[in-house]
Structures are given as C-alpha cells and as structure tokens.
C-alpha positions in Angstrom: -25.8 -6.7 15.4 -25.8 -3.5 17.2 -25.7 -0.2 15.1 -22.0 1.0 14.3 -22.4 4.2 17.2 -23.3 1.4 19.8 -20.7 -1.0 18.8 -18.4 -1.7 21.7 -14.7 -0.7 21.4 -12.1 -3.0 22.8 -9.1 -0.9 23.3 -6.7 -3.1 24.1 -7.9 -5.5 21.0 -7.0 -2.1 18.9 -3.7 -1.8 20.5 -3.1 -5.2 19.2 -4.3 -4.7 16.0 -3.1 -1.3 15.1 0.5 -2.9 16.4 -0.4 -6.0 14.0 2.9 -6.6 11.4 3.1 -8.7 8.5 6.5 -8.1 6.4 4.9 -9.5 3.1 2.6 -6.3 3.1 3.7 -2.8 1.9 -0.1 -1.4 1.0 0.9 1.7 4.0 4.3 2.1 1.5 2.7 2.5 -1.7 -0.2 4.3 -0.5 0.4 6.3 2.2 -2.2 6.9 4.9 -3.7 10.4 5.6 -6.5 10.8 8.1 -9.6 12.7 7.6 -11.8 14.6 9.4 -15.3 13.5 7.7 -16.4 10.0 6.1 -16.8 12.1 2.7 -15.8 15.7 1.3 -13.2 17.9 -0.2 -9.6 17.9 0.1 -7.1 20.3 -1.9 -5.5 18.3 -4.2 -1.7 18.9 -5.5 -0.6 18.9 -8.6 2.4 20.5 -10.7 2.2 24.0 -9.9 4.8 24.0 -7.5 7.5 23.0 -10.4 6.9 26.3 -11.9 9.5 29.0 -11.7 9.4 32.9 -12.0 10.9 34.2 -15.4 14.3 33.7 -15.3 13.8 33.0 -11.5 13.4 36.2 -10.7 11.8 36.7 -7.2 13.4 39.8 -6.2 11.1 42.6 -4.7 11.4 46.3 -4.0 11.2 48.2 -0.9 8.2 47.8 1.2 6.7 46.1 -2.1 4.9 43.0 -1.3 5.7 39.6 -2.6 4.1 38.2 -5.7 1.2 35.3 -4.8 1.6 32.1 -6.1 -0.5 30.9 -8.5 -1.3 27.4 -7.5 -3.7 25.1 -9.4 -4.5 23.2 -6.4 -7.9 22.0 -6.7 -10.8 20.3 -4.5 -10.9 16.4 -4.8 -13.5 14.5 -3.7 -13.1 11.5 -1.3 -15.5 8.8 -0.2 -14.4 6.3 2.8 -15.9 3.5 3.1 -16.6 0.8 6.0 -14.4 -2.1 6.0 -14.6 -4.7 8.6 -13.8 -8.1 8.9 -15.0 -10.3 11.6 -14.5 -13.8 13.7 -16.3 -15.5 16.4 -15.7 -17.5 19.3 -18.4 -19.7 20.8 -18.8 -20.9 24.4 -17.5 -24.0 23.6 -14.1 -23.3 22.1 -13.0 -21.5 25.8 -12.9 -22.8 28.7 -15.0 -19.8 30.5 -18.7 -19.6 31.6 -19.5 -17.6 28.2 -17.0 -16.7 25.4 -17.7 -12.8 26.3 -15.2 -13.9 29.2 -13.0 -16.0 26.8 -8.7 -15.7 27.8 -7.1 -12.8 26.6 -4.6 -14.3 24.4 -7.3 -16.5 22.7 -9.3 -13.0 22.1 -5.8 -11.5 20.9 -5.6 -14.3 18.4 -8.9 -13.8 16.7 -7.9 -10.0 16.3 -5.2 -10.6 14.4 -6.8 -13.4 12.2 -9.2 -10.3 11.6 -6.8 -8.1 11.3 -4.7 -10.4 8.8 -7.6 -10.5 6.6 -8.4 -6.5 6.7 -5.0 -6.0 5.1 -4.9 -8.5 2.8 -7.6 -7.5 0.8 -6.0 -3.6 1.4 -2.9 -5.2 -0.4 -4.7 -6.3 -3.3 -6.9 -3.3 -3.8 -3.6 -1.0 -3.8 -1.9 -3.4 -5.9 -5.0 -3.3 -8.7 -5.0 0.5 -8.2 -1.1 0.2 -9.1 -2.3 -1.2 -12.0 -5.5 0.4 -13.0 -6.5 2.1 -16.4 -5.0 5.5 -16.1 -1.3 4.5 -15.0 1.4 4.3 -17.6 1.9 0.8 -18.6 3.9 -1.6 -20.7 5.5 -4.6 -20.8 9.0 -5.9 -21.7 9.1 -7.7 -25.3 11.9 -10.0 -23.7 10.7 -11.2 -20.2 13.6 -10.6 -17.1 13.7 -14.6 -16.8 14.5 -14.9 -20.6 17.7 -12.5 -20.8 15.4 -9.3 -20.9 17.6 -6.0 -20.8 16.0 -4.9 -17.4 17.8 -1.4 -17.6 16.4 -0.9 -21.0 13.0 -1.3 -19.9 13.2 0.6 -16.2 15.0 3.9 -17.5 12.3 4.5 -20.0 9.9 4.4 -17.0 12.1 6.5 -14.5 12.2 8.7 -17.3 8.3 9.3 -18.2 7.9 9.9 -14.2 10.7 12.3 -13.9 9.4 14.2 -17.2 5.8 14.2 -15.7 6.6 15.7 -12.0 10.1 16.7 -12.0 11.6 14.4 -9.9 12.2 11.0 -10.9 10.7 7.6 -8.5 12.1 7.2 -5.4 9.9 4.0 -4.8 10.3 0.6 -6.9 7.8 -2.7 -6.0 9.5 -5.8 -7.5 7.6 -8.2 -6.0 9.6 -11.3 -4.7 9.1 -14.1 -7.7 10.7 -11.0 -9.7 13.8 -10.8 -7.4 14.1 -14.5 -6.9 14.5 -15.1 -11.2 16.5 -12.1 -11.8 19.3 -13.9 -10.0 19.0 -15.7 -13.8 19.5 -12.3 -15.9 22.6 -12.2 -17.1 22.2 -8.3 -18.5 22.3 -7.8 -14.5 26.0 -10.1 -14.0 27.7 -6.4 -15.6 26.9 -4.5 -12.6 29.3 -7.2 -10.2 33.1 -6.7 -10.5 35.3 -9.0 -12.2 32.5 -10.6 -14.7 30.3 -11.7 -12.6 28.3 -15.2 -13.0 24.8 -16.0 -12.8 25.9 -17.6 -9.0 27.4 -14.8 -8.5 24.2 -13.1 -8.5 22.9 -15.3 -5.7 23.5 -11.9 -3.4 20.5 -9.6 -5.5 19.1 -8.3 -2.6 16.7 -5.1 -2.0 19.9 -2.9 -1.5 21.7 -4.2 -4.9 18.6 -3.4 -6.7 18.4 -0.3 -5.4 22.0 0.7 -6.6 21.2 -1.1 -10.7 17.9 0.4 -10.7 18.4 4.2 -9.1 15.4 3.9 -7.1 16.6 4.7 -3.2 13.7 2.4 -2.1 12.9 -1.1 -3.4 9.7 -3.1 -2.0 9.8 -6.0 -2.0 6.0 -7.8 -1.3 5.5 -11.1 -0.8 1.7 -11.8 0.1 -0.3 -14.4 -1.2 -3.8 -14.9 -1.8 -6.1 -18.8 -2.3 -6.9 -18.4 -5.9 -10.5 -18.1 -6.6 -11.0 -16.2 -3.1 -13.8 -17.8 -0.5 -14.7 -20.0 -3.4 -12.0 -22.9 -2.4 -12.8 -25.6 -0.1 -11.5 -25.5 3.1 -7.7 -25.7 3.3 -7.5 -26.7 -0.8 -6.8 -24.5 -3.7 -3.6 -23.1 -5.0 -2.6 -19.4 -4.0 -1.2 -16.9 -6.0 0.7 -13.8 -5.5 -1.2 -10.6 -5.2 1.4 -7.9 -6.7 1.9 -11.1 -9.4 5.1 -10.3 -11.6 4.4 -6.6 -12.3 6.7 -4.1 -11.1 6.0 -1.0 -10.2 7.9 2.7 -9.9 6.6 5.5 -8.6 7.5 9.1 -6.1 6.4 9.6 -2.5 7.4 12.5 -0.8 9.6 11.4 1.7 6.8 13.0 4.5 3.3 12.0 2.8 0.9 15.3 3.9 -2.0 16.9 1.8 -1.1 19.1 -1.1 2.2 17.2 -2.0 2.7 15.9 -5.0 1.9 11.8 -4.9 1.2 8.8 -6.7 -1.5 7.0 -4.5 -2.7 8.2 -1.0 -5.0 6.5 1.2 -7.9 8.5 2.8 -8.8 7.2 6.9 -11.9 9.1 8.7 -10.0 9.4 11.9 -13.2 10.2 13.8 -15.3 7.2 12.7 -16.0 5.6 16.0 -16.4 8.4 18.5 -15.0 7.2 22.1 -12.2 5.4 20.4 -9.0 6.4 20.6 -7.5 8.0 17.4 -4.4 6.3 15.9 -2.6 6.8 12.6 -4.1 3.6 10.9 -7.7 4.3 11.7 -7.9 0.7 13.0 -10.4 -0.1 16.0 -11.6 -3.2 17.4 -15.1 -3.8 18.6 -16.6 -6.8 20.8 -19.9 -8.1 20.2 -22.2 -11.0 22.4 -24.8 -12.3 21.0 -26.2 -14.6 24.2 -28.6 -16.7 21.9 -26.0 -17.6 20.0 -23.8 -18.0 22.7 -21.1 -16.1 20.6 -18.7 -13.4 20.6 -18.1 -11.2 17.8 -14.5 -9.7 17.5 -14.6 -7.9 14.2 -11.6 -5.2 13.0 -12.5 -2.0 11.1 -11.8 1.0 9.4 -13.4 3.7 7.1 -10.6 4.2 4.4 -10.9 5.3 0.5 -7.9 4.3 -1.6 -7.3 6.9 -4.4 -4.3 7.5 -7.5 -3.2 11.0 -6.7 -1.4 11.9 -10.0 -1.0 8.5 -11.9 1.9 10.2 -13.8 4.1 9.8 -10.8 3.7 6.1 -11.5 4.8 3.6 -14.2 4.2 0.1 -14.3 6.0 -2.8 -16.5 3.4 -5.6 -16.4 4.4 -9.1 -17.1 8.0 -9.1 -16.9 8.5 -12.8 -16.3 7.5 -15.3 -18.6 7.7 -18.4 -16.1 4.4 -16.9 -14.0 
C-alpha cells in the first residue's frame, strides 16, 4: 500500500462520500465538526467567562477613555486527530472490465459508500460513548419511562444542572428511538394531550411533541444499529443492538458551532490532511488503490478527526431509562 502522501485521490468518489446520508446518524449533531489546520496542536478553548457581567452592569466609559478589556479565561486545549479509514476491494473478477482499476462507475460508487457506511458508524458509537463517558453528569431514573416513570421529574433536574452550569439551559435532546417508540406507554406523558388523553392517544409522540413536553427546541432522534459482538459474528448471523442504547442525552450547542463558544462536544477535522484534495467541511476523501498482483482495487474512505467533550457540564445524561432493553 502506497504511503498516505502518494495515495491517489478520487474526487468524484469524495463527492459521493462527503454527499453520503444516512438518517439513523446524528454523530455531526451532537458533535459538531470544526476543521483544523494541523494534525495536532493548540486551540483556545471556551469556557464561562463570557457569562460574567460588570458590577452592577456597569460598562459606561468617559470621554476619550478607553474601554475596559475583558478578562477571558480562555485557555489552550490540546487536540490530536487521528487517521481513520475504512476500506473495500473489488477484484477483476466481480466487473466485467479488463482489470477492476477500470471497474463501472456505479459499481465503484457502491463500494464508497459501503466504506463510507462503516466510517460513520463507528463515528456514531464513539460520540455516543463520549456522551456517556466518566466526566458527564449522570443518573438514572428509579422508575424506568416503560414502567410509569415521571419522565418530567427526571428531565427538569437535568435541564436544570446544565442551565446552572453555563447559563443557558439544553437546546439539544437524543432520545434515541426504542425510547420514543415505549413512551407512547407513559401515562405521566397522556396529561400533556387535551381532553385526558389515552395511552392510544399517544400513538402521535413524535420529535416535535417531545420537543414541546420536554423544553428542548431540538430532539434527535438516532436510530443506528450495530451486530453485537462487532467483526466477531459469522457472516450475516448475530443479533444487533442499538448504539445510543436507551440512554438519553441533553445537552447546548450554539446554534453556529465556531471555536471559543461555549459547547458540549466538538469534533476536530485536519482539513489539510491529503494535500491535492479538495477541502470540504467533513474532512472526508476517497482514495483508489491497484494492486496488479492481486488483481485488486482498493477504494478506501478517510479522515483525520479527534472527538473531544468541550465542557461536560453542558451535558447531562439519564442512563437506563427503560427497563424492557
């Protein structure tokens, strides 16, 4: 395999799997992406600071005085991106073409995206660990949301600590789809419909009802699975399981992720890792590969990319809040 400066880009193969959607995902939601000009260095981090206030806000200045500085605490953070890449073949004999290096375009655009597929799955379930990592406030309901659990009484508590911590209370909520599909049983939920509501009344929970019981303008709501016990299954066997599981998860954004603002998770991209590629926001490029002995060709997606908790304050997560999974 050639070096990673004499790897071929394909740019059209990057168009397709930069443009590559899957609705189940919403890693890019919780953890925003911010390009980078180096693999590894500084970046100012944000914190609180710019809560504070003058004294009795106070910010008046005489004439030809000039204006008080502010007294940040913004601080240097270190970041580290790291190469990810995941890869597929295609061998003479599956195309109908003297070599595969000359293999149909649509067959090539099909392997990018089963690369791609993979490349953001396992981005899904490293944002969803870090959602859930040591260092972000946790706890789980004593009554579980498919058992009559007061769902209110455990998500204002939560909404609470983050607005307490940075001010301004979530304006993201992951409630991952297993959690939608049994809340439809919760009756504490049937007092928010008019005219006493039923549990089949509460057939119509959708994103935009939750959003309304729980306060929090934006509800995610992931649905992406993964085999349990990873590349250890047989082929095609094995049960999957769901990568954000039944943990639910608040936590702020600023509406225009950027550097310095105050965040739960952000996700560093070197935007300059493969020089003579085009630079896109997702840090995504394709390269093509042909090994002639092998009579192979190598499509493989990559990225350099470092996921990191900004301020794990502006993030709360109830853990378990079913019983049934």
């Amino acid at each position: 395999m050639p070096a990673p400066n004499q790897l071929k880009v394909n740019t059209r193969l990057t168009n397709v799997s930069v443009g590559y959607k899957n609705d189940g995902y919403i890693a890019d939601e919780v953890s925003p992406l911010l390009p980078v000009p180096k693999q590894a260095g500084l970046i100012l981090e944000a914190d609180k600071s710019m809560l504070q206030a003058d004294d009795q806000g106070d910010d008046t200045i005489g004439m030809g005085e000039e204006p008080g500085i502010l007294k940040t605490e913004i601080r240097d953070r270190t970041y580290s991106t790291r190469e990810r890449a995941r890869g597929v073949t295609v061998h003479d004999d599956e195309v109908d073409a003297d070599n595969a290096e000359e293999a149909p375009y649509e067959v090539k655009v099909q392997k990018t995206e089963a690369a791609t597929e993979r490349l953001v799955l396992n981005r899904e379930l490293r944002v969803a660990m870090g959602a859930r990592a040591a260092g972000i406030p946790q706890s789980s309901p004593t009554t579980k949301w498919d058992q009559a659990g007061d769902v209110l009484g455990d998500v204002t508590p939560a909404k609470l600590a983050i607005k307490n911590a940075i001010g301004v209370p979530p304006n993201y909520a992951v409630v991952p789809w297993e959690v939608v599909e049994l809340l439809k049983q919760n009756p504490s939920l049937a007092k928010f419909f008019s005219g006493g509501a039923t549990t089949s009344t509460l057939a119509v929970l959708t994103s935009g009802v939750l959003s309304a019981i729980f306060g929090v303008p934006n509800i995610l709501v992931p649905r992406a699975g993964q085999l349990t016990g990873n590349m250890t299954a047989g082929f095609k066997s094995g049960s999957t399981t769901s990568v954000w599981g039944d943990n639910v998860t608040l936590f702020y954004r600023p509406p225009v992720p950027a550097r310095q603002m105050v965040a739960a998770f952000y996700t560093y991209v070197w935007k300059n890792a493969f020089r003579g590629a085009a630079t896109n926001a997702k840090g995504l490029v394709v390269t093509e590969n042909y090994e002639a002995r092998q009579r192979t060709l190598y499509i493989d997606a990559r990225r350099y990319s470092d996921e990191q908790t900004l301020i794990s304050e502006a993030a709360y997560t109830l853990t378990n809040v079913l019983a049934s999974i």
